[in-house]
N, CA, C and O atoms as a printed pandas DataFrame, in Angstrom:
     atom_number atom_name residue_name chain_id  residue_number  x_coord  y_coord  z_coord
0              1         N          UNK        A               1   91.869   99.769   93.544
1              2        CA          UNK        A               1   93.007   98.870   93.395
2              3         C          UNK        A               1   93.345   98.289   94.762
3              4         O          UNK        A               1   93.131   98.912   95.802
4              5         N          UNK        A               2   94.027   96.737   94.707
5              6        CA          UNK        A               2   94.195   96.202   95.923
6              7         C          UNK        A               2   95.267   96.681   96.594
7              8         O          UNK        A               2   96.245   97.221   96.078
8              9         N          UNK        A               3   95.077   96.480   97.773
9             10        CA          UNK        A               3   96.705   97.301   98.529
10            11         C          UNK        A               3   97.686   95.954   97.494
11            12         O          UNK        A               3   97.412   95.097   96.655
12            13         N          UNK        A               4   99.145   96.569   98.352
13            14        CA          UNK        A               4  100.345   95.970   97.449
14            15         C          UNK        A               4  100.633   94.503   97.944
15            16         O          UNK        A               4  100.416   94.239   99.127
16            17         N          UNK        A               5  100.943   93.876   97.388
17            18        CA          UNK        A               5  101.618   92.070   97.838
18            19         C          UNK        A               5  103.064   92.708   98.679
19            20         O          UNK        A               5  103.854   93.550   98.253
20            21         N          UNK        A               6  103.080   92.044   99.893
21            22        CA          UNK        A               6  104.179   92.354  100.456
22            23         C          UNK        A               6  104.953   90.935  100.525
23            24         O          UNK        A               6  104.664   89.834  100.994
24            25         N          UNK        A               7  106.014   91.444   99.876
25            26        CA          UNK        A               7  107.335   89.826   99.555
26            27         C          UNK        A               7  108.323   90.040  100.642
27            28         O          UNK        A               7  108.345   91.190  101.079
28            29         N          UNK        A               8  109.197   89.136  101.209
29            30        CA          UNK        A               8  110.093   88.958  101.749
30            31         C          UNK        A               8  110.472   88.132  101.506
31            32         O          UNK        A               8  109.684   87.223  101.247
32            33         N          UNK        A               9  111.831   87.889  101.425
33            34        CA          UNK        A               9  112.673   86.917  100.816
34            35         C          UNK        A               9  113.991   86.826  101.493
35            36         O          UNK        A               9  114.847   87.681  101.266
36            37         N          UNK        A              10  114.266   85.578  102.531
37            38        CA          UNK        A              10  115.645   85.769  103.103
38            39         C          UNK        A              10  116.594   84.577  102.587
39            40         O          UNK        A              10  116.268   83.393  102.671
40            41         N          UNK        A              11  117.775   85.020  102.057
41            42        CA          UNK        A              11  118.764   84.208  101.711
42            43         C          UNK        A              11  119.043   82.945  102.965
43            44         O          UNK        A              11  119.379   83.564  103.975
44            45         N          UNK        A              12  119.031   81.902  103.170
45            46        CA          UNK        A              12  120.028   81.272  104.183
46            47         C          UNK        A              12  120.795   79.999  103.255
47            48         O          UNK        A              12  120.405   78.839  103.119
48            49         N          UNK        A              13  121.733   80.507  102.813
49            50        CA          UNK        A              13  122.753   80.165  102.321
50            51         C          UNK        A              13  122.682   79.601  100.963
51            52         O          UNK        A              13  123.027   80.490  100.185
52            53         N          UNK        A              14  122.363   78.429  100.281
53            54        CA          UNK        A              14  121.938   78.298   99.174
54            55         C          UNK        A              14  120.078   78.546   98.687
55            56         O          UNK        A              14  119.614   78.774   97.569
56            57         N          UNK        A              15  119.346   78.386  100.051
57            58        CA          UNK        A              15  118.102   78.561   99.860
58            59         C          UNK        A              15  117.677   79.868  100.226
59            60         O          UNK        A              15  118.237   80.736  100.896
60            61         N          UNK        A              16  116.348   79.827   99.533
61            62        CA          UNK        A              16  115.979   81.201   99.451
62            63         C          UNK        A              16  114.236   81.236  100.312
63            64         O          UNK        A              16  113.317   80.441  100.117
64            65         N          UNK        A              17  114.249   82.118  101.008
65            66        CA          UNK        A              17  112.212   81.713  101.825
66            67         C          UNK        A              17  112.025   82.991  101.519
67            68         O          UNK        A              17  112.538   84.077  101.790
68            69         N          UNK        A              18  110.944   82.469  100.729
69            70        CA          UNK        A              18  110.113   83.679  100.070
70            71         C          UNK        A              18  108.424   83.577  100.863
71            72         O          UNK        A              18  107.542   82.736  100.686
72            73         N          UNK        A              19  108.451   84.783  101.754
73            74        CA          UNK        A              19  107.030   85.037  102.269
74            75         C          UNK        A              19  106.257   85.547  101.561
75            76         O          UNK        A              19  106.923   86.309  100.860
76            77         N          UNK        A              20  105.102   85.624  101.253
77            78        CA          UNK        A              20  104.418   86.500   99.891
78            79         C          UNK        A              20  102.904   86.594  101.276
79            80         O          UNK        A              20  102.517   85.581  101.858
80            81         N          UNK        A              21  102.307   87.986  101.525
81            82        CA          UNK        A              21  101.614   88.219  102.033
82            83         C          UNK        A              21  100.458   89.080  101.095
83            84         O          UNK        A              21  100.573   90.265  100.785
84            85         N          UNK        A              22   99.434   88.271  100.762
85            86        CA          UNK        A              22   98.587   89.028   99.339
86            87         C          UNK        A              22   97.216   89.712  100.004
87            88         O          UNK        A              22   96.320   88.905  100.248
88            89         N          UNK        A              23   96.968   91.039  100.308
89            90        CA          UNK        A              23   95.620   92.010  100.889
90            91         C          UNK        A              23   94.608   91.893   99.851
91            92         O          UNK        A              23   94.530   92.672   98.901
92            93         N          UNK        A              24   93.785   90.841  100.063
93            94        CA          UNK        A              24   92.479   90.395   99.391
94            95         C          UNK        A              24   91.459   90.104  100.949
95            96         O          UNK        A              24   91.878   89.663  102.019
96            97         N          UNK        A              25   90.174   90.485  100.632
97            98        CA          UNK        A              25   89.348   90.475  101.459
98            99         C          UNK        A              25   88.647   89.093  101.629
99           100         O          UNK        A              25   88.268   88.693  102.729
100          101         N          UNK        A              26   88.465   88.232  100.215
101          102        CA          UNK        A              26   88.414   86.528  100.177
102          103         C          UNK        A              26   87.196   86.383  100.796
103          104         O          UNK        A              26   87.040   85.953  101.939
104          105         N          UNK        A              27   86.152   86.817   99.886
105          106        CA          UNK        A              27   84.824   86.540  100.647
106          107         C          UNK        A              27   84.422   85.467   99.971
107          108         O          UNK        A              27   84.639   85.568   98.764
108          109         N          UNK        A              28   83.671   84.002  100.469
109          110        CA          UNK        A              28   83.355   83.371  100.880
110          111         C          UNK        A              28   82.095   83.035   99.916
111          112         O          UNK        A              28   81.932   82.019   99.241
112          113         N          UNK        A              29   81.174   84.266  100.046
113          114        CA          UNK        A              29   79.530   83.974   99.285
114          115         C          UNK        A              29   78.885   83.485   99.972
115          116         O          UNK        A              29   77.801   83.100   99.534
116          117         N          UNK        A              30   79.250   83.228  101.529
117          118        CA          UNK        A              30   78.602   82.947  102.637
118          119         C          UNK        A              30   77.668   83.506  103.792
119          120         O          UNK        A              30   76.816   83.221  104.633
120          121         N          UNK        A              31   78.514   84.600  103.174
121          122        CA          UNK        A              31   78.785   85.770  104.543
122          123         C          UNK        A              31   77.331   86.574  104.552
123          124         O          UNK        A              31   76.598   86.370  103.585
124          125         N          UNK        A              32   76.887   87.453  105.566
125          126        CA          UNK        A              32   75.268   88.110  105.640
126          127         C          UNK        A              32   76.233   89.474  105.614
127          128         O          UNK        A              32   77.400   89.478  106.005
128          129         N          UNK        A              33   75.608   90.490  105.145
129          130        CA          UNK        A              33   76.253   91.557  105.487
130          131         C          UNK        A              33   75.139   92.320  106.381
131          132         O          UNK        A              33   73.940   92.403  106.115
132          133         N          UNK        A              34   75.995   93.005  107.809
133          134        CA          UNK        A              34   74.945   92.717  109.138
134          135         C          UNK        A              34   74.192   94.231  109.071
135          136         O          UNK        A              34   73.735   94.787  110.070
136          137         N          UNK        A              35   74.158   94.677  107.978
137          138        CA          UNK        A              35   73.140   96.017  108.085
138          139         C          UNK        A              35   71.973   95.539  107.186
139          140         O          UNK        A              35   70.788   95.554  107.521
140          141         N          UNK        A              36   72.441   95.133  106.053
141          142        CA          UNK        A              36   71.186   94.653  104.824
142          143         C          UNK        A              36   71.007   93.282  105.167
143          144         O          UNK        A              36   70.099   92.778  104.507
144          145         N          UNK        A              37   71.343   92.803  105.659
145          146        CA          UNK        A              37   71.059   90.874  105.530
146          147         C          UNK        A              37   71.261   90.329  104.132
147          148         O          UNK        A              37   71.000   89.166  103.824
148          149         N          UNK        A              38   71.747   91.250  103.298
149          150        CA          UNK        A              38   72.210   90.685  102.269
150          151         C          UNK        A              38   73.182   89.568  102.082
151          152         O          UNK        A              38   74.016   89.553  102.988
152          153         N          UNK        A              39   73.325   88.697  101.257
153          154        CA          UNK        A              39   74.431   87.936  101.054
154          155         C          UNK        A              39   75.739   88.751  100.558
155          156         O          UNK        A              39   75.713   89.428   99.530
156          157         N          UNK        A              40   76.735   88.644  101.272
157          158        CA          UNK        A              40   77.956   89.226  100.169
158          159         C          UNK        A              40   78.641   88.754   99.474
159          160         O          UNK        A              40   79.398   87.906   99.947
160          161         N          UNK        A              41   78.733   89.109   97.797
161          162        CA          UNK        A              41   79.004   88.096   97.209
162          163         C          UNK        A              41   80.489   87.481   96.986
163          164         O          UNK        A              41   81.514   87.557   97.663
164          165         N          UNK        A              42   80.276   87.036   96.135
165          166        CA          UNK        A              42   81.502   85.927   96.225
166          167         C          UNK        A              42   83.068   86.583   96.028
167          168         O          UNK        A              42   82.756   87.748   95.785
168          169         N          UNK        A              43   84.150   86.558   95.995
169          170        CA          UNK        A              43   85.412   87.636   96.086
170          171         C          UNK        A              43   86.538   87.221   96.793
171          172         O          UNK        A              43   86.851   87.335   97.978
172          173         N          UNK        A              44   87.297   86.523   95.452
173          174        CA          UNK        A              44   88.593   85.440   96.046
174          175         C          UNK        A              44   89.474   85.594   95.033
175          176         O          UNK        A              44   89.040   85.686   93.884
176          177         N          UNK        A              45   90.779   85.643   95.281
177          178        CA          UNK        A              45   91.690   85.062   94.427
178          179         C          UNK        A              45   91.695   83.928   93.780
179          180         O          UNK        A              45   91.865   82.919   94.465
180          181         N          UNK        A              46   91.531   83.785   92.443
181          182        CA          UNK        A              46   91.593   82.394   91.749
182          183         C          UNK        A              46   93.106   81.856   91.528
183          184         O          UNK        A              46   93.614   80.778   91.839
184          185         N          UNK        A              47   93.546   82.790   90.996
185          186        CA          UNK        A              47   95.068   82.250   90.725
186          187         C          UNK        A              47   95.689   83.510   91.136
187          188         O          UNK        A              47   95.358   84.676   91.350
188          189         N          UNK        A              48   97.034   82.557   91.158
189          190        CA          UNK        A              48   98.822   83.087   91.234
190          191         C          UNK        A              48  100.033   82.575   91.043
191          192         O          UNK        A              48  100.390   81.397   91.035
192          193         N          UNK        A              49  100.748   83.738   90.861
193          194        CA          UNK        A              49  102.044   83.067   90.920
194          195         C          UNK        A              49  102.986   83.713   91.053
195          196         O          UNK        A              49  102.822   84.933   91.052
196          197         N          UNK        A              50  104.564   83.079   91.248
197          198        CA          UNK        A              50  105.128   83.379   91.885
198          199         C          UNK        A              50  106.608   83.259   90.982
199          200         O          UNK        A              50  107.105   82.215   90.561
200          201         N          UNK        A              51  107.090   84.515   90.841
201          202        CA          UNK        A              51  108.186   84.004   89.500
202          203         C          UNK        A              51  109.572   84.882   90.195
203          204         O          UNK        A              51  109.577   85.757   91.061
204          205         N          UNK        A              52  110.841   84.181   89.339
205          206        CA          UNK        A              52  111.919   85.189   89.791
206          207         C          UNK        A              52  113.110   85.250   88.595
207          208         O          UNK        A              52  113.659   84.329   87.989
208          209         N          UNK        A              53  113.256   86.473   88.519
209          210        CA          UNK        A              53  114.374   86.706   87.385
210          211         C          UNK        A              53  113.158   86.289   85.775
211          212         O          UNK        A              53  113.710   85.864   84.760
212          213         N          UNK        A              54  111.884   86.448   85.782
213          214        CA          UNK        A              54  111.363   86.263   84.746
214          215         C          UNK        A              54  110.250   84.434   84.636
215          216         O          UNK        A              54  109.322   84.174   83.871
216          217         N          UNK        A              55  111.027   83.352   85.967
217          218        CA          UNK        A              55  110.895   82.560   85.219
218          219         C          UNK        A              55  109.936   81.938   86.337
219          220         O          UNK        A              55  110.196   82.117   87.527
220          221         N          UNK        A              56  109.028   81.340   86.003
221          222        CA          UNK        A              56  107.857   81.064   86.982
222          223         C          UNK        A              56  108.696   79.916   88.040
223          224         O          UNK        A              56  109.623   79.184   87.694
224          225         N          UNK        A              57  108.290   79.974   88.929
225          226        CA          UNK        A              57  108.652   79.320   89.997
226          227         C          UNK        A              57  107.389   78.241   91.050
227          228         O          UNK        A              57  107.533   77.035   91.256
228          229         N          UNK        A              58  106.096   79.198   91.623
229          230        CA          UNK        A              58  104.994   78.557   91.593
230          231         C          UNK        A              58  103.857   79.070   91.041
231          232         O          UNK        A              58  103.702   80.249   90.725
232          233         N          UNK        A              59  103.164   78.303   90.939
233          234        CA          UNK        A              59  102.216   78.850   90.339
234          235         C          UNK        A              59  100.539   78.166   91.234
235          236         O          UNK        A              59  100.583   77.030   91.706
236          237         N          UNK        A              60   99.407   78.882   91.332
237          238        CA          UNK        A              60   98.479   78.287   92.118
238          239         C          UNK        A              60   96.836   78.543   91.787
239          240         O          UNK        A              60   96.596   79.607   91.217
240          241         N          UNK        A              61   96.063   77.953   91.993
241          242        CA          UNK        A              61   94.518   78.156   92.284
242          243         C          UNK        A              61   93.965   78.188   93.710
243          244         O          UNK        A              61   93.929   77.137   94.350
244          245         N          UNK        A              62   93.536   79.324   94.238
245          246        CA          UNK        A              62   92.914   79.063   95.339
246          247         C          UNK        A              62   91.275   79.240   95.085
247          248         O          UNK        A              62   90.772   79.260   93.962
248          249         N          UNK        A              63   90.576   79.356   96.264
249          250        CA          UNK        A              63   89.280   79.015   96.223
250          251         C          UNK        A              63   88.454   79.613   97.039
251          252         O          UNK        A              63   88.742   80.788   96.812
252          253         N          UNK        A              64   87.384   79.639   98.066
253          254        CA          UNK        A              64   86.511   80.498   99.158
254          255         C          UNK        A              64   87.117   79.754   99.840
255          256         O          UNK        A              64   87.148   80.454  100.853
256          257         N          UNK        A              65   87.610   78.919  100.090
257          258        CA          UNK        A              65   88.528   78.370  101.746
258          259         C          UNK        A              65   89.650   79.036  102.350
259          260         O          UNK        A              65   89.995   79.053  103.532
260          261         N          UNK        A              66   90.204   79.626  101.253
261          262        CA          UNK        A              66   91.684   80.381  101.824
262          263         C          UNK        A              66   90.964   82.143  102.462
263          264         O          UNK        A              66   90.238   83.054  102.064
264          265         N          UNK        A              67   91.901   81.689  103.842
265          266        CA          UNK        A              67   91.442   82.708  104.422
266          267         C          UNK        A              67   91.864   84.149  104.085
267          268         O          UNK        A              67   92.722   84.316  103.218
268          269         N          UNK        A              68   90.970   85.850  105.113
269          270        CA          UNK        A              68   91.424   86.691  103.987
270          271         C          UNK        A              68   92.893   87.187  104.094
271          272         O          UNK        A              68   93.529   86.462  104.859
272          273         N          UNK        A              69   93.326   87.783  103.782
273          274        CA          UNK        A              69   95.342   88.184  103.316
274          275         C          UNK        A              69   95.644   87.405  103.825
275          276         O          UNK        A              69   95.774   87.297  105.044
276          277         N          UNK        A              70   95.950   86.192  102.505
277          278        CA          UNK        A              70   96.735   84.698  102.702
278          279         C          UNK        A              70   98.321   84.991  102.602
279          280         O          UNK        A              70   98.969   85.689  101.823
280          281         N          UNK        A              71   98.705   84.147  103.744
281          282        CA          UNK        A              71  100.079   83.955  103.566
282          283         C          UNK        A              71  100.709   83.267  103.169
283          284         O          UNK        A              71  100.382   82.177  103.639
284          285         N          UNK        A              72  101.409   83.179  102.605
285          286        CA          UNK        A              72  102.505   82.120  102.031
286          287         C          UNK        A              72  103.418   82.095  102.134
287          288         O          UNK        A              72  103.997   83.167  102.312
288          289         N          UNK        A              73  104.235   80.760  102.089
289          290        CA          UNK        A              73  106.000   80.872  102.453
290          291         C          UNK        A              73  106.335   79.808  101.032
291          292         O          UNK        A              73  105.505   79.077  100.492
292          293         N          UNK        A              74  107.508   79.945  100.711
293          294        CA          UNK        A              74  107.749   79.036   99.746
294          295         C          UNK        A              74  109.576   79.218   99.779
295          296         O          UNK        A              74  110.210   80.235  100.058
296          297         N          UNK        A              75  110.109   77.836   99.385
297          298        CA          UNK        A              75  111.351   78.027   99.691
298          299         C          UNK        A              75  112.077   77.460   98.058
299          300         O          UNK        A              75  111.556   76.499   97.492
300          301         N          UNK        A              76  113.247   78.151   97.460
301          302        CA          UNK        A              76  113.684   78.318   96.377
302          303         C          UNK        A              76  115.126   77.597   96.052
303          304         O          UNK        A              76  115.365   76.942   97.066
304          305         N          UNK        A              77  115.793   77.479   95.467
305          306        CA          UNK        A              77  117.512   77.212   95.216
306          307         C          UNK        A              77  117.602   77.683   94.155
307          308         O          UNK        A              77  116.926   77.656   93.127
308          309         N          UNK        A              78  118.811   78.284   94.575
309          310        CA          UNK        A              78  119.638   78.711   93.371
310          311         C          UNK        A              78  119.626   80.404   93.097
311          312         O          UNK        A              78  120.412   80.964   92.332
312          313         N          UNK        A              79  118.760   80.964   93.743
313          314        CA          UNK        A              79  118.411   82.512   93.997
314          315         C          UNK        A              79  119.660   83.211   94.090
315          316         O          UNK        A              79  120.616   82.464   94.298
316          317         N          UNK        A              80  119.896   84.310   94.005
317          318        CA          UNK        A              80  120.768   85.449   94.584
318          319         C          UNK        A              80  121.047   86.789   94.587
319          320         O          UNK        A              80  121.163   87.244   93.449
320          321         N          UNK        A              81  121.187   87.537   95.430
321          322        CA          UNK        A              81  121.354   89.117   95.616
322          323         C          UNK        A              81  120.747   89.734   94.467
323          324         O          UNK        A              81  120.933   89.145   93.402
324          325         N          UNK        A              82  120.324   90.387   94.453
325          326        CA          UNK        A              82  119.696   91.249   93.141
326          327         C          UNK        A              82  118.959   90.438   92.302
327          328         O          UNK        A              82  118.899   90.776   91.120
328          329         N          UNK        A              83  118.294   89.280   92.718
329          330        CA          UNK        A              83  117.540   88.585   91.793
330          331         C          UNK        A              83  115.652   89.521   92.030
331          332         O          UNK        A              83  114.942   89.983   92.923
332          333         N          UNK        A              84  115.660   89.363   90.905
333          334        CA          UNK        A              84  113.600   89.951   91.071
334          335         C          UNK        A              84  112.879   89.206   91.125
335          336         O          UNK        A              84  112.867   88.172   90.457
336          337         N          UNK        A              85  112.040   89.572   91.993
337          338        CA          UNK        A              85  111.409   88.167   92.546
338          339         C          UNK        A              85  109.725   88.726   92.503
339          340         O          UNK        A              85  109.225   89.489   93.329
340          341         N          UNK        A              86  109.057   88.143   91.358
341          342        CA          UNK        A              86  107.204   89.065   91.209
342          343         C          UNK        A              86  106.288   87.798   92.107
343          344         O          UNK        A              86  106.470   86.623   92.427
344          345         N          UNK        A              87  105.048   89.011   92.300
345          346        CA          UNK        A              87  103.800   87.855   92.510
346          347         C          UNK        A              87  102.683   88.108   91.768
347          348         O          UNK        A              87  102.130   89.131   92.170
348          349         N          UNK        A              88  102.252   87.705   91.054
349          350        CA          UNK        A              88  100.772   88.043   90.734
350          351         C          UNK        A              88   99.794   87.406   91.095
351          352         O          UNK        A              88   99.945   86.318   91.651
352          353         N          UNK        A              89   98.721   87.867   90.893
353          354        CA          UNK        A              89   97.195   87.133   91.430
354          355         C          UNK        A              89   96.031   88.104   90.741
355          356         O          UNK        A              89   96.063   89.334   90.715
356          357         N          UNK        A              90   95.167   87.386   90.280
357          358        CA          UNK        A              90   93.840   87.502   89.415
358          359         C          UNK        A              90   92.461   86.941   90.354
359          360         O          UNK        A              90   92.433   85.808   90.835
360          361         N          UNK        A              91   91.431   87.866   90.502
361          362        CA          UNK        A              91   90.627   87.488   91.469
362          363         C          UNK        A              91   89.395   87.142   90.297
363          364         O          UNK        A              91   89.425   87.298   89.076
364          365         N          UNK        A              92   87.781   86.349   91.620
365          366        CA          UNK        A              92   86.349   86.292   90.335
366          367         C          UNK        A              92   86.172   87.887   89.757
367          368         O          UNK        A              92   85.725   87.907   88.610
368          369         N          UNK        A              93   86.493   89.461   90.453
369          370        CA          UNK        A              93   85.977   89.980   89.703
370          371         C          UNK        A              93   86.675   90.514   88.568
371          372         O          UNK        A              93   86.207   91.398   87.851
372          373         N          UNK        A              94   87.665   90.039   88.426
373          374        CA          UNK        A              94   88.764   90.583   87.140
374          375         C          UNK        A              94   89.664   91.285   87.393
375          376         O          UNK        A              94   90.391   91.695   86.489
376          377         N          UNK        A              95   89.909   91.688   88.957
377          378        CA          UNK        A              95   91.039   92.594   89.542
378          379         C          UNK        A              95   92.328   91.585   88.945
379          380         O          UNK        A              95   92.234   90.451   88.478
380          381         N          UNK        A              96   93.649   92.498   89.158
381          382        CA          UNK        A              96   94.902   91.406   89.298
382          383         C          UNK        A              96   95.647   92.336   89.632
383          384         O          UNK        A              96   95.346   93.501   89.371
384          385         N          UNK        A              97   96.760   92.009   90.273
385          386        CA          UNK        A              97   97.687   92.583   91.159
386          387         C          UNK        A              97   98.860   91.957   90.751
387          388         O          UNK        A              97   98.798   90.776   90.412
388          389         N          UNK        A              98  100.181   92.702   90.721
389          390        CA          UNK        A              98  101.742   92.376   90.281
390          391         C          UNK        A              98  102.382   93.188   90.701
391          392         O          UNK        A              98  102.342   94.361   90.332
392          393         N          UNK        A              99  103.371   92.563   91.875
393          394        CA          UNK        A              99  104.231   93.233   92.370
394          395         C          UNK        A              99  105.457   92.699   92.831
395          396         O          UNK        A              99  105.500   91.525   93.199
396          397         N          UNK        A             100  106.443   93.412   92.855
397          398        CA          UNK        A             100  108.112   93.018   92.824
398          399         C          UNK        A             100  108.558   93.187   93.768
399          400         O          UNK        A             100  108.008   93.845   94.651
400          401         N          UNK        A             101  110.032   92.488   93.909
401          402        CA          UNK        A             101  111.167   93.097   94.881
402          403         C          UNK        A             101  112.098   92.316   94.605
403          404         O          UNK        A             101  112.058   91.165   94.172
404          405         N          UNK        A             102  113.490   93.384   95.030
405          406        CA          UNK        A             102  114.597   92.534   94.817
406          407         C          UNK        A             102  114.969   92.227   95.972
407          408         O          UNK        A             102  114.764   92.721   97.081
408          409         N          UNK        A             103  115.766   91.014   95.461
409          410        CA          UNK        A             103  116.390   90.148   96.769
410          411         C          UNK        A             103  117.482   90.695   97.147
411          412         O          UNK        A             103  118.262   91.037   96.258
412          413         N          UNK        A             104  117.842   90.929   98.544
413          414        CA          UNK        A             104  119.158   91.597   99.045
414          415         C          UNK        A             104  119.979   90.195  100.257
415          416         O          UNK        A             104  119.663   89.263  100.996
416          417         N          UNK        A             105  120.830   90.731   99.883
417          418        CA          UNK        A             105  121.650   89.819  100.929
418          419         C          UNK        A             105  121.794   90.260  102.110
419          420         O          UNK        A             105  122.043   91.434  102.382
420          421         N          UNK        A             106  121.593   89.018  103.206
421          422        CA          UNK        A             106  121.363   89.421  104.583
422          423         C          UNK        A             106  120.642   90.859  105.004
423          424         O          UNK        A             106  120.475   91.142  106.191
């Protein structure tokens, strides 16, 4: 299983910045692996998203370009204190990952 999505989310005043930091390794299908000379294969997040209090907020496709544990920032309205805020993400080999946090004030 993948390590956990680490969220942060800081209130500044009506808006809300939500960091979402996702531990995927995002290989490429490029890459030699330097003991076998093998190719290593392909291993990316396809989709995600990004929901709060239940209700999707963004949603995305990435690809072999995004580099590995992608970061993201995304900024919200209308959020507040104790709101739940998920991320998920589904990779090529069928992994998926979902994880929470609530929003706290200051």
């Amino acid at each position: 299983m993948a390590e956990p999505i680490k969220i942060r989310a800081t209130l500044q005043g009506d808006i809300t910045e939500i960091r979402v930091l996702m531990p995927h390794p995002m290989e490429t299908g490029q890459r030699r692996d330097p003991e076998s000379g093998k190719v290593v294969p392909t291993h990316f997040i396809q989709t995600f998203s990004l929901s709060a209090n239940g209700n999707l907020l963004v949603s995305g496709q990435l690809n072999t370009s995004i580099s590995r544990n992608p970061l993201f920032a995304f900024h919200a309205k209308g959020l507040k204190a104790g709101d739940r805020i998920a991320v998920e993400w589904a990779d090529t080999k069928g992994d998926k990952r979902l994880d929470e946090a609530v929003l706290t004030a200051g």
